[in-house]
TIRO-2110 file (N, C-alpha, C; in Angstrom, 1 decimal):
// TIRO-2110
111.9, 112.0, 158.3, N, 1, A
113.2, 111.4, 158.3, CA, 1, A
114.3, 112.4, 158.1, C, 1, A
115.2, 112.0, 158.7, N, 2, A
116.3, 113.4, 158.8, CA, 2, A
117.6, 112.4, 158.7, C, 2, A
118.6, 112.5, 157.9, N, 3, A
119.3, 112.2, 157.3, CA, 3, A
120.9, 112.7, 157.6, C, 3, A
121.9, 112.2, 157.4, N, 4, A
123.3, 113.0, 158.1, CA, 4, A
123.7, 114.2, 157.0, C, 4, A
124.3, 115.1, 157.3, N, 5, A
124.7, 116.1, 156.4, CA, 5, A
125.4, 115.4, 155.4, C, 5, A
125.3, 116.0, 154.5, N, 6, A
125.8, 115.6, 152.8, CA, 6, A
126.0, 117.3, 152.1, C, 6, A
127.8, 117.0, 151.6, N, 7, A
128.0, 118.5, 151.2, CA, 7, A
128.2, 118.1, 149.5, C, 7, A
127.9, 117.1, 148.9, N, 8, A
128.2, 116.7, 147.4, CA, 8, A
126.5, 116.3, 147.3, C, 8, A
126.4, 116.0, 146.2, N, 9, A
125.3, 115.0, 145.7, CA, 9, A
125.9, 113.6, 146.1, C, 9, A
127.3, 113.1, 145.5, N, 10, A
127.6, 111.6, 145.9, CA, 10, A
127.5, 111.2, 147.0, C, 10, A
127.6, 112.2, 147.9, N, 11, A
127.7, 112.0, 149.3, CA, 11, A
126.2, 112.0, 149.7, C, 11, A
125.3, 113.0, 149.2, N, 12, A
124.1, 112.7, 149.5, CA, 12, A
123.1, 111.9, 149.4, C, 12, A
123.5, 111.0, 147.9, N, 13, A
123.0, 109.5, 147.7, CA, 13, A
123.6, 108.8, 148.6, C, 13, A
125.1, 109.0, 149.0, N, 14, A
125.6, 107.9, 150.0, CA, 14, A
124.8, 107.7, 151.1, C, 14, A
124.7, 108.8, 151.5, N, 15, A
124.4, 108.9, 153.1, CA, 15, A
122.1, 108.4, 153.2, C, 15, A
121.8, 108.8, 151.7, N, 16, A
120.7, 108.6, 151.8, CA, 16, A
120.5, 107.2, 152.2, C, 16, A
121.1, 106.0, 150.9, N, 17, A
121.4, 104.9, 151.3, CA, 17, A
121.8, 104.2, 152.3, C, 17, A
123.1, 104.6, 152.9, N, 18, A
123.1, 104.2, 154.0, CA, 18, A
121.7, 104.2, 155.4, C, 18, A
121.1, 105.3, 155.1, N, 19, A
119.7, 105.2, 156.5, CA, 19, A
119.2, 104.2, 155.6, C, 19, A
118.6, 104.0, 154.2, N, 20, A
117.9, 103.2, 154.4, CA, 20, A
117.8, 101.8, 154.3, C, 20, A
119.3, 101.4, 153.8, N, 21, A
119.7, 100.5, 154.5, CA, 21, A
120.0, 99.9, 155.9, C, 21, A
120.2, 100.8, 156.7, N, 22, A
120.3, 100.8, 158.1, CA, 22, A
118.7, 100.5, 158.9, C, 22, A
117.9, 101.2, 158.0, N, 23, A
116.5, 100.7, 158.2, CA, 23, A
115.8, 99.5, 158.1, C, 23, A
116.7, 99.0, 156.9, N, 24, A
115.9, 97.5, 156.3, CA, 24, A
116.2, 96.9, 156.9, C, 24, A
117.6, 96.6, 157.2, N, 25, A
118.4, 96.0, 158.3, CA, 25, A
117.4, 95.7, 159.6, C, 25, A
117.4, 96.7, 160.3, N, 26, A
116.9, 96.9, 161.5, CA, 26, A
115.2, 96.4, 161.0, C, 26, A
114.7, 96.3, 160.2, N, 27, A
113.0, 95.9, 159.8, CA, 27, A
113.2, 94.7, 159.6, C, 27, A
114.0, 93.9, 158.8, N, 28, A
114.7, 92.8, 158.7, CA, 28, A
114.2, 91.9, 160.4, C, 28, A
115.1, 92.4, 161.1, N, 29, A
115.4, 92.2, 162.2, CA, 29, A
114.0, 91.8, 163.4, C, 29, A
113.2, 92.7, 163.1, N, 30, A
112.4, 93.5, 163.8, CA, 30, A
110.9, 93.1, 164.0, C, 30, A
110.6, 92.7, 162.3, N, 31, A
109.3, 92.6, 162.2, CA, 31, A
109.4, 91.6, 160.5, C, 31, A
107.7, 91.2, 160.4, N, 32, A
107.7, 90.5, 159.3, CA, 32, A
108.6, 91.4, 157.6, C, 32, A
109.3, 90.8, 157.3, N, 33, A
109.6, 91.8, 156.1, CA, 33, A
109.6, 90.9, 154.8, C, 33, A
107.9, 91.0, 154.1, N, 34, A
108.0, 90.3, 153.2, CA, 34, A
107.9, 90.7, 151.9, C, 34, A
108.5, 90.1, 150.3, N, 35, A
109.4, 90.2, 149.7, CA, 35, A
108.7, 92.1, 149.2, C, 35, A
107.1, 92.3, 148.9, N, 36, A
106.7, 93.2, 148.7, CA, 36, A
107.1, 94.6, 149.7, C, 36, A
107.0, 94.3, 150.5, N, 37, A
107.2, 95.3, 151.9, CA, 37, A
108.8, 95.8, 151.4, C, 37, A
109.7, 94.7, 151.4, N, 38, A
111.1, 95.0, 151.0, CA, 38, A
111.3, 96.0, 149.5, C, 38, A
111.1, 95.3, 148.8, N, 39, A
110.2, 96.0, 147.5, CA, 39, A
110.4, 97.6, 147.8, C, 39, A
109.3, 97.8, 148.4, N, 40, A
109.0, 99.3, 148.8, CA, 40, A
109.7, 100.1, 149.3, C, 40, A
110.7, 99.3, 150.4, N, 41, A
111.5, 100.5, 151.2, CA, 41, A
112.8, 100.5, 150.1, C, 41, A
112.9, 99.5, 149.5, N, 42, A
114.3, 99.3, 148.6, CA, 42, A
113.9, 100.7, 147.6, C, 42, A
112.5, 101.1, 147.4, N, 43, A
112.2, 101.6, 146.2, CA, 43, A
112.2, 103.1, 146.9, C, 43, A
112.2, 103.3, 147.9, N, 44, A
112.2, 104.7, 148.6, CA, 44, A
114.0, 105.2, 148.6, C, 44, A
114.2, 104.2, 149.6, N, 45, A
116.0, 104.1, 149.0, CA, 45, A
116.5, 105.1, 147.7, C, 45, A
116.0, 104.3, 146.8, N, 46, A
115.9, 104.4, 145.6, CA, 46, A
116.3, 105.7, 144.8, C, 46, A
114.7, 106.6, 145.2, N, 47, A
114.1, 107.5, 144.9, CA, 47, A
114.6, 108.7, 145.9, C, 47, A
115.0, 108.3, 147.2, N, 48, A
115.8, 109.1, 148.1, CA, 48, A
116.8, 109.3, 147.7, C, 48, A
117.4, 108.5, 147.4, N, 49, A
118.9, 108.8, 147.0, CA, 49, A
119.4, 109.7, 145.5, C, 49, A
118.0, 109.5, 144.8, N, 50, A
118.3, 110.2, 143.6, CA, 50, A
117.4, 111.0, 143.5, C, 50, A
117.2, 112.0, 144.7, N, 51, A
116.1, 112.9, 144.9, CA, 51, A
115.0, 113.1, 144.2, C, 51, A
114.6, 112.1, 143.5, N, 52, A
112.9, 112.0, 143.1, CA, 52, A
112.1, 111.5, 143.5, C, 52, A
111.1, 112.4, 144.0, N, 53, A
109.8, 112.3, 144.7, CA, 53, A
110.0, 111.8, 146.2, C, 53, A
111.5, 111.3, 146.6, N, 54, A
111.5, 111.4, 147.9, CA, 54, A
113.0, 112.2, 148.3, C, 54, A
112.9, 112.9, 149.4, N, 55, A
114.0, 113.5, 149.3, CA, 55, A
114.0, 114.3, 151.1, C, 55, A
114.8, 113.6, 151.3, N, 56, A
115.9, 114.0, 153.0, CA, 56, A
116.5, 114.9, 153.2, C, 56, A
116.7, 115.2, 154.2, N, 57, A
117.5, 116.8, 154.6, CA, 57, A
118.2, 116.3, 156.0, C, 57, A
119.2, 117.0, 156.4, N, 58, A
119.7, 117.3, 158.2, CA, 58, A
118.8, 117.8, 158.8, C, 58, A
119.1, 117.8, 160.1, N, 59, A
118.2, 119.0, 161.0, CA, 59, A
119.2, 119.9, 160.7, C, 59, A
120.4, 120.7, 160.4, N, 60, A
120.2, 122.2, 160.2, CA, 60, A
119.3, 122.6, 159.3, C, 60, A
119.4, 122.0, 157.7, N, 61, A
118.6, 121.9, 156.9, CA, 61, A
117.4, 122.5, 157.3, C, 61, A
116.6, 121.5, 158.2, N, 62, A
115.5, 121.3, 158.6, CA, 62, A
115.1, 123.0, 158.8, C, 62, A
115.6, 122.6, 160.4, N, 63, A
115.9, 124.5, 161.0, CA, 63, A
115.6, 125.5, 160.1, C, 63, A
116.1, 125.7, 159.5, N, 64, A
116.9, 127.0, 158.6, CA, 64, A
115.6, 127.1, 157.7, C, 64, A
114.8, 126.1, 157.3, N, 65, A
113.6, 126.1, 156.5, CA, 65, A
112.3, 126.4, 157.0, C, 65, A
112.8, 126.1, 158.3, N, 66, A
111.2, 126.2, 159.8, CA, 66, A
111.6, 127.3, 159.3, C, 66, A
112.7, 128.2, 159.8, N, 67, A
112.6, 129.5, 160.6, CA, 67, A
112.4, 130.3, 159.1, C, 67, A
113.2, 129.8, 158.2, N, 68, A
112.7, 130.9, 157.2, CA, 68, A
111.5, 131.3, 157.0, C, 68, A
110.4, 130.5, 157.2, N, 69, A
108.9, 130.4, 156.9, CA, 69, A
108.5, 130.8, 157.9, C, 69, A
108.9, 131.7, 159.0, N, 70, A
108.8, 132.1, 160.0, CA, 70, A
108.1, 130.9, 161.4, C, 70, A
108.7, 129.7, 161.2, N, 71, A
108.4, 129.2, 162.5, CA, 71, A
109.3, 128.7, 163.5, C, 71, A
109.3, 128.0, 164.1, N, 72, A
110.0, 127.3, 165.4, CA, 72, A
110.1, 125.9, 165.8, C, 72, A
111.0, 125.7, 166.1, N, 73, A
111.0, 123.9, 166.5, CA, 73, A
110.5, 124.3, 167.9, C, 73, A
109.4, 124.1, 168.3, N, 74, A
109.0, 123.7, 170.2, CA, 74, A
110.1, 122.5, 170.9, C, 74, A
109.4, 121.9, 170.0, N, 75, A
109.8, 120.4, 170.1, CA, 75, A
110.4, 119.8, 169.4, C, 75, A
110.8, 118.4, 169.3, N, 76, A
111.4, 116.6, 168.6, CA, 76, A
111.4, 116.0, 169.5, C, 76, A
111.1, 115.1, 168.7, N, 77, A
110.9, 113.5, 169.7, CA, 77, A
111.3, 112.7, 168.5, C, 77, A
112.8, 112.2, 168.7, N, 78, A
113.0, 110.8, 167.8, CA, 78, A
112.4, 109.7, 167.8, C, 78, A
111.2, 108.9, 166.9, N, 79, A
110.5, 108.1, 167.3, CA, 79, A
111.4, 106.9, 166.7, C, 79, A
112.3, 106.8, 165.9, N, 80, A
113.1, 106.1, 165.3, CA, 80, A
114.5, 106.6, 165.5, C, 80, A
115.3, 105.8, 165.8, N, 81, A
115.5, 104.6, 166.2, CA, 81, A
115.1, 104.9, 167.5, C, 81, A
114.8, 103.5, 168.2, N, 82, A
114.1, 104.0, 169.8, CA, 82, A
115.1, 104.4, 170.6, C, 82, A
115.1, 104.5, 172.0, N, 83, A
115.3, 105.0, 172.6, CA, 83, A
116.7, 103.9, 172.9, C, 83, A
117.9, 104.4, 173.4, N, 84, A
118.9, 102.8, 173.7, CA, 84, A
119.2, 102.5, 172.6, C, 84, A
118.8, 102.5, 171.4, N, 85, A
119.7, 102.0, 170.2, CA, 85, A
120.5, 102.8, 169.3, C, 85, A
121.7, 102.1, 169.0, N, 86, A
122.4, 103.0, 168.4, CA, 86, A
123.0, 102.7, 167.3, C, 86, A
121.9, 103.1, 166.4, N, 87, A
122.0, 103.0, 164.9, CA, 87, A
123.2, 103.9, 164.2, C, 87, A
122.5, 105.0, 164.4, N, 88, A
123.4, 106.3, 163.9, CA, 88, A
124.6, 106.8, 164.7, C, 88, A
125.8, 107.4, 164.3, N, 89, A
126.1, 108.0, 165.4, CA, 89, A
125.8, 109.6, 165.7, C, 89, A
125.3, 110.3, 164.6, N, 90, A
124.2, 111.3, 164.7, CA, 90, A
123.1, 111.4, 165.8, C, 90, A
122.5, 112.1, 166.9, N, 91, A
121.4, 111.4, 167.5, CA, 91, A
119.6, 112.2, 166.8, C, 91, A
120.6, 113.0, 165.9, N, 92, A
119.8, 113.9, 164.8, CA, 92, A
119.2, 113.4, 163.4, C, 92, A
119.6, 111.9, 163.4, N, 93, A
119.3, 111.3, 162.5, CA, 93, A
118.2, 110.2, 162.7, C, 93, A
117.3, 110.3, 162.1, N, 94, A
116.2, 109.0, 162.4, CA, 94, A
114.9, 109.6, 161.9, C, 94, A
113.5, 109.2, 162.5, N, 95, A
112.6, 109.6, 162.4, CA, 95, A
112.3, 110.4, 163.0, C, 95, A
111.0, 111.7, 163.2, N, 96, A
111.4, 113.0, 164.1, CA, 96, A
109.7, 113.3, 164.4, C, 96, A
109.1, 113.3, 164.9, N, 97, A
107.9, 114.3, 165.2, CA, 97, A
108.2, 115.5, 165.5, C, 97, A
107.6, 116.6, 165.1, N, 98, A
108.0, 117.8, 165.2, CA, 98, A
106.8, 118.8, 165.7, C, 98, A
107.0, 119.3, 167.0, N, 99, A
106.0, 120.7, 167.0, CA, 99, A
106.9, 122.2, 166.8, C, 99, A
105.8, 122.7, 166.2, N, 100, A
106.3, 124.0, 165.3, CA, 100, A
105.2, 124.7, 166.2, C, 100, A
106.5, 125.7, 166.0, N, 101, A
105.3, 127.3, 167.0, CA, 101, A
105.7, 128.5, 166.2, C, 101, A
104.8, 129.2, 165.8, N, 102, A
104.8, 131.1, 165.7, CA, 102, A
106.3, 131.5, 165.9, C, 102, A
107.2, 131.7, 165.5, N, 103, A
108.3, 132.6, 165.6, CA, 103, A
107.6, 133.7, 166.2, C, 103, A
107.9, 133.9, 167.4, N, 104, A
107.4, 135.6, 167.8, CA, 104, A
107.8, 136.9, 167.6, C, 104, A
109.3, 136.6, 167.1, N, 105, A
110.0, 137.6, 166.7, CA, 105, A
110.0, 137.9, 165.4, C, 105, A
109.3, 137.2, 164.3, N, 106, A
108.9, 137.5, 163.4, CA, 106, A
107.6, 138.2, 163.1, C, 106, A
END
């Protein structure tokens, strides 16, 4: 999950919160969401926003962490939000599959 830049902490609980409310929302909507299920994402929220044991980043972020470790984005594929919807106005924000390749220059 990739999250919108945040240059404070307050801003980075903000912004945490906000996806995952923007998430429930949309699961709300979406599919069965019952009281346990809610429970859970409310508790990820949670724990995202106050960076324990779950914790978000941007794609530069992201980047900058591949490449230091010497790898490469190949690829992303936003599997969240789908394709046509527009949750975010980020298009770097959502859920992400990622292929990583060999930095060759490293």
């Amino acid at each position: 999950m990739l999250i919108t830049k945040a240059g404070t902490p307050e801003e980075f609980a903000r912004v945490n919160a906000d996806f995952y409310r923007k998430r429930i929302d949309w699961m709300k909507e979406t599919e069965d969401m019952n009281p346990k299920k809610l429970a859970a994402w409310e508790n990820l929220c949670t724990l995202s926003a106050a960076a324990e044991d779950e914790y978000k980043v941007d794609y530069d972020y992201l980047v900058h962490d591949v490449e230091t470790a010497g790898f490469e984005i190949a690829a992303a594929t936003r599997i969240w939000p789908y394709e046509g919807e527009k949750i975010f106005e980020d298009p770097m924000v959502g859920d992400f599959l990622f292929q990583l390749s060999k930095d060759s220059t490293k």
